[in-house]
C-alpha positions in Angstrom: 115.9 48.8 76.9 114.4 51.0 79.6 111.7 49.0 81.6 108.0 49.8 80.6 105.2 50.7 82.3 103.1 48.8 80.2 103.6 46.0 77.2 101.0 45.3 74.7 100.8 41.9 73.3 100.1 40.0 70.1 97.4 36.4 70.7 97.9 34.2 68.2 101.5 33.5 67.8 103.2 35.6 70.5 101.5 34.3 73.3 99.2 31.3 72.1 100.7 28.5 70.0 97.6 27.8 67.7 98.9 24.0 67.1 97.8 24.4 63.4 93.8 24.9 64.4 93.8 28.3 62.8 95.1 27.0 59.4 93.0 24.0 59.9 90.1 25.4 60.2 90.6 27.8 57.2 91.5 24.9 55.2 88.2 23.6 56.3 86.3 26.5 55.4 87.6 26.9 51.7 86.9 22.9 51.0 83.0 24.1 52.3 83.2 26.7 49.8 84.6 24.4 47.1 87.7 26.7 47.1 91.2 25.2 46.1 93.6 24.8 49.0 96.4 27.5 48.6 98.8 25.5 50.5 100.4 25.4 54.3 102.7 28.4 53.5 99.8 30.4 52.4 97.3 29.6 55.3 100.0 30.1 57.9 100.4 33.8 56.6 97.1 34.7 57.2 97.9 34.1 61.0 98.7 37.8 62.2 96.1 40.3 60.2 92.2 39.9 60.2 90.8 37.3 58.1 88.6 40.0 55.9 91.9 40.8 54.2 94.1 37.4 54.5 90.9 35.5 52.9 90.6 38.3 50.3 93.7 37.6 48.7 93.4 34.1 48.4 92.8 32.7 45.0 89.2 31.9 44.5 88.0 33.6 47.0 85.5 36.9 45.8 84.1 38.9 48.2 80.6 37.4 48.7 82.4 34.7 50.0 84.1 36.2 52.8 80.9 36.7 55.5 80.3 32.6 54.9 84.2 31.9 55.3 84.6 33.6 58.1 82.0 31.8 60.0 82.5 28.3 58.9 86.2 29.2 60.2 84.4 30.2 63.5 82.8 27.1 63.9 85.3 24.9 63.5 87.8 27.1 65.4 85.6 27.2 68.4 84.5 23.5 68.6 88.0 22.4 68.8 90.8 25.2 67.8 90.8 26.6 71.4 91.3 23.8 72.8 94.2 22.5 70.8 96.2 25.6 71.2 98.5 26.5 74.1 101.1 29.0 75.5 104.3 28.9 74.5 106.5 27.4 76.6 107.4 30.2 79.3 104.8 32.5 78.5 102.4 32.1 82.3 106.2 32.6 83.8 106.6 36.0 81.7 103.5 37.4 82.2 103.8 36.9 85.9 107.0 38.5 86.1 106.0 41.4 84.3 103.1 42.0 86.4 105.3 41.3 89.9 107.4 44.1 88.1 104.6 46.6 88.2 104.2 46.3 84.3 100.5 46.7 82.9 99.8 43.6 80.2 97.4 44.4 77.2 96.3 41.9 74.8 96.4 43.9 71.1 95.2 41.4 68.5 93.3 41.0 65.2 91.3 38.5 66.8 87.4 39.7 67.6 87.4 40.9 70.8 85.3 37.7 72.2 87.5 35.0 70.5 90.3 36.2 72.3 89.0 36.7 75.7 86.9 33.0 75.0 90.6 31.9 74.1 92.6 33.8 77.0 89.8 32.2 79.5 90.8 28.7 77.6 94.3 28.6 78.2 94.2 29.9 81.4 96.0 33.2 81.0 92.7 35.5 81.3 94.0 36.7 84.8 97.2 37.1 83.6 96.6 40.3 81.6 94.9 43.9 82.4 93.0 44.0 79.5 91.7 42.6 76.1 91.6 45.0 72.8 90.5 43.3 69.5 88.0 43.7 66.8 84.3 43.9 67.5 83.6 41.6 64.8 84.8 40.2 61.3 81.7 38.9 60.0 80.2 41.8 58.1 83.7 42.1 56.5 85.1 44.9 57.9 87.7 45.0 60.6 90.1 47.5 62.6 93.8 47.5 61.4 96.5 47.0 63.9 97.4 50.3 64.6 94.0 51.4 65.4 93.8 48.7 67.9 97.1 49.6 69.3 95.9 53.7 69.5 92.8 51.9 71.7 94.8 50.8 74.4 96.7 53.6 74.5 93.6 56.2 74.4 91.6 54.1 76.6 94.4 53.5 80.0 95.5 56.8 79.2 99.1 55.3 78.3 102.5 57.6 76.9 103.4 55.8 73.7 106.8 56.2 74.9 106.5 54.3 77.7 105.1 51.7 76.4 106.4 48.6 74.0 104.6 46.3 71.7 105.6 42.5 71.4 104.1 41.4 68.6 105.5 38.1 65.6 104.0 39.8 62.6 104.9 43.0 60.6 101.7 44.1 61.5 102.8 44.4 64.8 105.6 46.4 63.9 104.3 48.6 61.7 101.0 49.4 64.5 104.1 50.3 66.9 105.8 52.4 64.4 102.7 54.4 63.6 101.9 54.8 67.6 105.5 56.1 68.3 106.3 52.7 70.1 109.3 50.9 70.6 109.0 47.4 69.3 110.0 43.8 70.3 109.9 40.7 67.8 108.5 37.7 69.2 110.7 35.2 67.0 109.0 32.4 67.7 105.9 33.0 66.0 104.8 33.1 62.6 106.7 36.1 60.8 108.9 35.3 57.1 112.6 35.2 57.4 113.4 38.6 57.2 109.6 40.0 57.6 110.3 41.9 61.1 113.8 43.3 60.3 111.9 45.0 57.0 109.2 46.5 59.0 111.8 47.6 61.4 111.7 46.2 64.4 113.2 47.6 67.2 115.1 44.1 68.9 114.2 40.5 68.4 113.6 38.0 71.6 114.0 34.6 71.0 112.4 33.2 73.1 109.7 34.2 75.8 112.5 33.8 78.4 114.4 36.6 76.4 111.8 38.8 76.1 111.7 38.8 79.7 115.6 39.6 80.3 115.0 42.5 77.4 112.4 44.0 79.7 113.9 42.7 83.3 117.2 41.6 83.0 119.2 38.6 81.9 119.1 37.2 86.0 115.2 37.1 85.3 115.8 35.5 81.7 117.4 32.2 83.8 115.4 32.0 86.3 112.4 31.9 83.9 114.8 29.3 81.5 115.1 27.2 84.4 111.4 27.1 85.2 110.6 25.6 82.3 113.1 23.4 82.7 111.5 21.7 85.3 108.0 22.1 84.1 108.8 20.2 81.3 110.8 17.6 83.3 107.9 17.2 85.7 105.2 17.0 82.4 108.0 13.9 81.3 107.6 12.0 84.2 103.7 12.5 84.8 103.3 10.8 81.3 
């Protein structure tokens, strides 16, 4: 794969491990609404596209419903979700890679816009990106689809589609790369179906955030970045 100029970037899965607080709080918000848990398998797909639409086809759930949802969700999510997430193990040592390569980061999720800079600032890894592109708000139950969020980071930085590649562990992802004219990379770690990212067509699967970053720099940079992590965890062991 020829190097980038700039990489776009799925939140929730891709570059933040949500620890179970975004399925937790949903869970939370249905028992509010006296609304019949659908399960783990079925609250864990609703991490990737905006909640108007993963909430909509939950069992139950009509669509007066959703506005109230959405913000019991909120509450919960940002009295204790933020916090409980993290970054997967290697992503600070990706991003700063990418950058020291000359590479311009954007953030492309479903997530309103101020949840995921709120979530970003959280973890740490606001300075770590060039930019933030979400949806203004769920609330009033409407919402951007991924490819229009995609075609905003393009329009806005003036960015050639074909210079550009979206990472991304949902076929949302995929499919908002396909319909930009970007190439594609499957974060593999995340949250996607067996199978889910081949059928949308992805364009090459990383494993890890270590591979991603020999896909986009080379495999020296992929063990170097292996063997950071190494000792972060090694040094994490012995603090405890």
């Amino acid at each position: 794969m020829i190097a980038p100029s700039a990489v776009l970037l799925d939140l929730d899965g891709t570059l933040v491990d949500p620890a179970g607080a975004i399925t937790s709080g949903i869970r939370h918000a249905l028992s509010l609404a006296n609304i019949p848990d659908p399960g783990e398998d079925k609250l864990r797909s609703l991490i990737g596209p905006p909640l108007t639409l993963g909430l909509a086809e939950i069992d139950g759930v009509q669509p007066h419903h959703i506005e109230k949802l959405i913000a019991d969700y909120r509450a919960v999510y940002s009295a204790t979700g933020m916090a409980d997430s993290c970054p997967y193990p290697g992503i600070p040592e990706v991003l700063a890679a990418l950058r020291a390569a000359g590479m311009k980061l954007y953030v492309a999720t479903a997530k309103p816009t101020h949840l995921a800079r709120e979530l970003l600032e959280v973890q740490g890894l606001s300075d770590a990106v060039d930019g933030v592109f979400g949806n203004a708000d769920e609330g009033n139950g409407t919402s951007s689809s991924k490819a229009h969020i995609v075609a905003a980071v393009l329009e806005t930085h003036g960015l050639a589609a074909d210079e550009c590649v979206m990472v991304g562990d949902r076929l949302y992802d995929i499919e908002a790369a396909h319909q930009n004219n970007m190439a594609s990379i499957g974060a593999d770690w995340g949250f996607a179906l067996d199978g889910e990212l081949d059928a949308a067509g992805v364009g090459a699967h990383a494993q890890d955030p270590a591979e991603l970053a020999g896909l986009l720099l080379g495999s020296h940079t992929a063990e170097a970045i292996r063997q950071q992590i190494l000792e972060t965890l090694t040094e994490g062991a012995r603090a405890k």
